[in-house]
N, CA, C and O of each residue as an XYZ file, in Angstrom:
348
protein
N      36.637     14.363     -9.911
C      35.852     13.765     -8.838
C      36.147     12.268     -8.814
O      35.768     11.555     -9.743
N      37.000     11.645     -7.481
C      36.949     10.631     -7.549
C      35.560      9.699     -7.041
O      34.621     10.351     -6.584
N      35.448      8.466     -7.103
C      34.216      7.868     -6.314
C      34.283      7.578     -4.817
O      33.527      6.720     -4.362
N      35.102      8.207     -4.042
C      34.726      8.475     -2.824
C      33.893      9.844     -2.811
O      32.922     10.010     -2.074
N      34.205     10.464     -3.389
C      33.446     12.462     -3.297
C      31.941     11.901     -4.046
O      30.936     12.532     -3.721
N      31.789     10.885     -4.908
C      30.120     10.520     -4.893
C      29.168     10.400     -4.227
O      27.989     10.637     -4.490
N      29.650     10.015     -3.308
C      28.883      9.026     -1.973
C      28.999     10.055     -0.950
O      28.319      9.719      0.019
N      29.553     11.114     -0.777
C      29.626     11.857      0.633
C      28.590     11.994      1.473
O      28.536     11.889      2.698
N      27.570     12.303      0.469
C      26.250     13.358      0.747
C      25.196     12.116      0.664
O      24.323     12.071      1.530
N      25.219     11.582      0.132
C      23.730     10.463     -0.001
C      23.776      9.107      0.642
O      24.670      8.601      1.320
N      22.450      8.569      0.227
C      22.096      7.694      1.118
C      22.162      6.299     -0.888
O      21.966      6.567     -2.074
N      22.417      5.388     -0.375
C      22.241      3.972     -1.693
C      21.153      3.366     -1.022
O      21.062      3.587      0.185
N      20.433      2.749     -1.488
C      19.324      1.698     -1.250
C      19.224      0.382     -2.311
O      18.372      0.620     -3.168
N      19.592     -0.381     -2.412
C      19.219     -1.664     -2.680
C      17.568     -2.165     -2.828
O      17.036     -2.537     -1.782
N      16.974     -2.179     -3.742
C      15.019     -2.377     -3.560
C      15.421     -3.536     -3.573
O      16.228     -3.900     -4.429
N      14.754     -4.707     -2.240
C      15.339     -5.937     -2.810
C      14.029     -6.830     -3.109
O      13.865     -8.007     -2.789
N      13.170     -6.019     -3.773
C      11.579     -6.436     -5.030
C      11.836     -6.494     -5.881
O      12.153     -5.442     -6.435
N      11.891     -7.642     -6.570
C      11.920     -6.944     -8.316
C      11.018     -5.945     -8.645
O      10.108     -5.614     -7.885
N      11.165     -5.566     -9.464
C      10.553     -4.169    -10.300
C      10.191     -4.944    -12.015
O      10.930     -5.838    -12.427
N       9.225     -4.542    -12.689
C       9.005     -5.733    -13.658
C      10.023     -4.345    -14.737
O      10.175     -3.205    -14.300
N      10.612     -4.824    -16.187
C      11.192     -3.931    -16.775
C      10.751     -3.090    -17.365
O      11.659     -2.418    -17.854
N       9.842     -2.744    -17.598
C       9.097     -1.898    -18.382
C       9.021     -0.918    -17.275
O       8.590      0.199    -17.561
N       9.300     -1.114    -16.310
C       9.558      0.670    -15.151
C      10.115      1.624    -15.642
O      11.244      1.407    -16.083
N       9.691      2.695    -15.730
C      10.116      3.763    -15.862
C      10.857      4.827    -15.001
O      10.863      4.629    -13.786
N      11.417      5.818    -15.437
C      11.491      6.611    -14.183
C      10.750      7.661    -13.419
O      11.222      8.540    -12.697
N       9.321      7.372    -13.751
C       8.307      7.707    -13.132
C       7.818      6.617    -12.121
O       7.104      7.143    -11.266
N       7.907      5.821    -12.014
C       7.241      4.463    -11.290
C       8.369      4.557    -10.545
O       8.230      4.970     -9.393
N       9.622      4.227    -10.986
C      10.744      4.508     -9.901
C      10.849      5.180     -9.208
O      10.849      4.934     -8.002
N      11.003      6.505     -9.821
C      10.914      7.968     -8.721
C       9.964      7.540     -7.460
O      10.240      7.313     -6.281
N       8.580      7.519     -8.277
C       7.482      7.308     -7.079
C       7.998      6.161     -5.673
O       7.980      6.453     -4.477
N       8.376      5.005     -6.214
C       8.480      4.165     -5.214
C       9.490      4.527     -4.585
O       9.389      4.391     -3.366
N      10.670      5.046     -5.054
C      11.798      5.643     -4.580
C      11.238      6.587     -3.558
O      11.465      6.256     -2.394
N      10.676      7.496     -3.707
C      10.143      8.712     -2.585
C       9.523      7.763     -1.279
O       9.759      7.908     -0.079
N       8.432      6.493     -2.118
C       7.781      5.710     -0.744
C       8.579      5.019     -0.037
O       7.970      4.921      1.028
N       9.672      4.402      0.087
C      10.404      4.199     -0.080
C      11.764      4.795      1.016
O      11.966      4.312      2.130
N      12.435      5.714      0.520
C      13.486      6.013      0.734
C      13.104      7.776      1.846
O      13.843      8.236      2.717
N      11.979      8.263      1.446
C      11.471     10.000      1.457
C      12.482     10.718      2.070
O      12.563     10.900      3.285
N      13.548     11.283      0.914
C      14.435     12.029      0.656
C      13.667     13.249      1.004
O      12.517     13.606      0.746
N      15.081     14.019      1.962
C      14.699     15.264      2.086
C      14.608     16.131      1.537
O      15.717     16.104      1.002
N      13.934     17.418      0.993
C      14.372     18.186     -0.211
C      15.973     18.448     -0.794
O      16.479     19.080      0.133
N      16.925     18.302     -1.752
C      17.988     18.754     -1.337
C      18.944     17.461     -1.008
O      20.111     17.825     -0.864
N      18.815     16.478     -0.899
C      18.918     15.359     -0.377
C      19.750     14.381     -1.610
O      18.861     14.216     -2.445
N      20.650     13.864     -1.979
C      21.327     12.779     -2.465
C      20.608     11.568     -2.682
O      20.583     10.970     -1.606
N      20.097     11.016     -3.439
C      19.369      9.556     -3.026
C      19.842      8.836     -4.304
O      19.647      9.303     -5.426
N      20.482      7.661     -4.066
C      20.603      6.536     -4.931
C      19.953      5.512     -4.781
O      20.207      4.933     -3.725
N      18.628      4.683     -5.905
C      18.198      3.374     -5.261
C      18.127      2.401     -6.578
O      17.387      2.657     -7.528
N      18.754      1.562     -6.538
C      19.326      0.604     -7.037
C      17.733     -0.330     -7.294
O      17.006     -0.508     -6.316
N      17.317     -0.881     -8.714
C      16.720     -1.725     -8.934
C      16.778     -2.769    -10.027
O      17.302     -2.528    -11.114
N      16.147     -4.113     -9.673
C      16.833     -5.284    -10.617
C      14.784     -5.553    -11.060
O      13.670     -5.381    -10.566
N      15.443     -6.049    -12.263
C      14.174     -7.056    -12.687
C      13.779     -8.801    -11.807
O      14.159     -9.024    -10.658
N      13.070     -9.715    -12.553
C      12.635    -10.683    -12.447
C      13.703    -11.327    -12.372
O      14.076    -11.902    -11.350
N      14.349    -11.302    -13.506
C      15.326    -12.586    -14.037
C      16.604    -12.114    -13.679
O      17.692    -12.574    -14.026
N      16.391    -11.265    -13.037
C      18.168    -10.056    -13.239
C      19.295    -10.292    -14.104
O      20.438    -10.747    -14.070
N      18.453     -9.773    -14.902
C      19.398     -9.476    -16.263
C      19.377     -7.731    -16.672
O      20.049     -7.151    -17.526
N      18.298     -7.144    -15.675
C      18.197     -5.567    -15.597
C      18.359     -4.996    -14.507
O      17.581     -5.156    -13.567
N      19.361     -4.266    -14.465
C      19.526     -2.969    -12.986
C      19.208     -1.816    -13.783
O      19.571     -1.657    -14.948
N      18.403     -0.889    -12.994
C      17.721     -0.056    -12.814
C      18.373      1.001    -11.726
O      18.109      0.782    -10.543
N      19.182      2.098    -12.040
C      19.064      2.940    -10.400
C      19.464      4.540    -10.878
O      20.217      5.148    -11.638
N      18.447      4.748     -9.911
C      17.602      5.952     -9.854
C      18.393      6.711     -9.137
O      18.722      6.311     -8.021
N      18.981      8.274     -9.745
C      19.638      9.097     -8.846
C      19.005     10.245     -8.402
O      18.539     10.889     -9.343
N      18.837     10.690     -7.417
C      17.956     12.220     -7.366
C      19.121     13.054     -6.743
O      20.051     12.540     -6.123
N      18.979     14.374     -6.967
C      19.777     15.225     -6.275
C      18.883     16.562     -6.788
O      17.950     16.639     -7.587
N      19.742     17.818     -5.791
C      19.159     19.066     -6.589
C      19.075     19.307     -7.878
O      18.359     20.183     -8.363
N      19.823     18.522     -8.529
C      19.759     19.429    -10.244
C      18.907     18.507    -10.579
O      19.007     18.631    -11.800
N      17.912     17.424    -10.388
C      17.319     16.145    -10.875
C      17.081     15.314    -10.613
O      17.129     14.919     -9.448
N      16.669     14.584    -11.697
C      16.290     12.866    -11.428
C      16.921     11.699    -12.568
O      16.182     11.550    -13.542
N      17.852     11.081    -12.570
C      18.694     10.433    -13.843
C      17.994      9.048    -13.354
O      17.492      8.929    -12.237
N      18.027      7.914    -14.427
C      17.874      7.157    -14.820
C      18.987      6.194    -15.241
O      19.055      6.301    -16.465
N      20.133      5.067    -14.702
C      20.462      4.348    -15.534
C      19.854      3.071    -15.943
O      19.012      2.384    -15.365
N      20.432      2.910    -17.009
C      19.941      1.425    -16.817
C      21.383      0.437    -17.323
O      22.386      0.957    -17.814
N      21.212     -1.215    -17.061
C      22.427     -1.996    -17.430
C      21.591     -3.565    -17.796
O      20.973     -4.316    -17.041
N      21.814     -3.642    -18.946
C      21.153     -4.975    -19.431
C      22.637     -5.634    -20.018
O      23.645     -5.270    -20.623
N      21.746     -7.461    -19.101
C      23.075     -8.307    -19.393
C      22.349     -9.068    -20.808
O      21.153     -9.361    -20.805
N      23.109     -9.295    -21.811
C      22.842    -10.475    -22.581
C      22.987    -11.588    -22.498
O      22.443    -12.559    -23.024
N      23.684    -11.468    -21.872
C      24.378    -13.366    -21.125
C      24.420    -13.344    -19.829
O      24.754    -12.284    -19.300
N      24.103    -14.468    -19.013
C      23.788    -14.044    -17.549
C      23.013    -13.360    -16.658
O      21.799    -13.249    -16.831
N      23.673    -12.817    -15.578
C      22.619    -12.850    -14.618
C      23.588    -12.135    -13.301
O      24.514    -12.575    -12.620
N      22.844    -10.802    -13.343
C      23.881     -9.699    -12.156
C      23.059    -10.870    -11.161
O      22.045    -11.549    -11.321
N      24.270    -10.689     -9.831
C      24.376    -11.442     -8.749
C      24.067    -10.436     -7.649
O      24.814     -9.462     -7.558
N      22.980    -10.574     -6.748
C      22.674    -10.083     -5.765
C      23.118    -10.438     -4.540
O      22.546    -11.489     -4.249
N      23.926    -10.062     -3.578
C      24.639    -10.274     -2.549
C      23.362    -10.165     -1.116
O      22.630     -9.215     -0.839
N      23.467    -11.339     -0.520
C      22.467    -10.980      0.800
C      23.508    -10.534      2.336
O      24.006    -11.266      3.191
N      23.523     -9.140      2.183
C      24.460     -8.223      3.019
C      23.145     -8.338      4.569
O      23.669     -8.691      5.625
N      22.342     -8.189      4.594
C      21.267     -8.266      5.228
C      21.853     -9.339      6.657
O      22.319     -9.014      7.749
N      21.613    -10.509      6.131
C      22.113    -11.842      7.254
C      23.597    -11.621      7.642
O      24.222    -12.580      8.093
N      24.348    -10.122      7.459
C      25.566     -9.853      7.701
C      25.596     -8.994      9.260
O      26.413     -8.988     10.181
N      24.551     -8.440      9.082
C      24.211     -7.901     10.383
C      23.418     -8.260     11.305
O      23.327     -7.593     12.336
């Protein structure tokens, strides 16, 4: 499977709130559903950062589940792109 065949079926979302880190993927899920409300069956990726963004957070749902990654920087600071004022 290359990473074009990832993306066929779903929708990505960007939360552009911080989320404090101690979220889980119960708090995620939830806001994810308010949020995004995936259809049963449905692909959903939603991408979340902390305060300081030094944590991404993103939440995958599909039929078989609900995954969790996570990516912590020790040095620095993931860079958030404002795609938004692009359109």
């Amino acid at each position: 499977m290359n990473g074009s065949e990832l993306l066929k079926s779903g929708r990505v979302m960007l939360v552009l709130d911080p989320v404090p880190g101690q979220s889980g993927i119960h708090i995620l899920y939830e806001k994810t559903k308010q949020l995004m409300n995936p259809l049963p069956g449905e692909e959903v990726w939603a991408v979340f950062y902390n305060n300081n963004l030094s944590r991404l957070k993103v939440l995958h749902i599909d039929v078989t589940g609900v995954d969790l990654l996570t990516r912590r920087l020790n040095h620095g600071r993931f860079q958030i792109l404002n795609l938004v004022s692009s359109f």
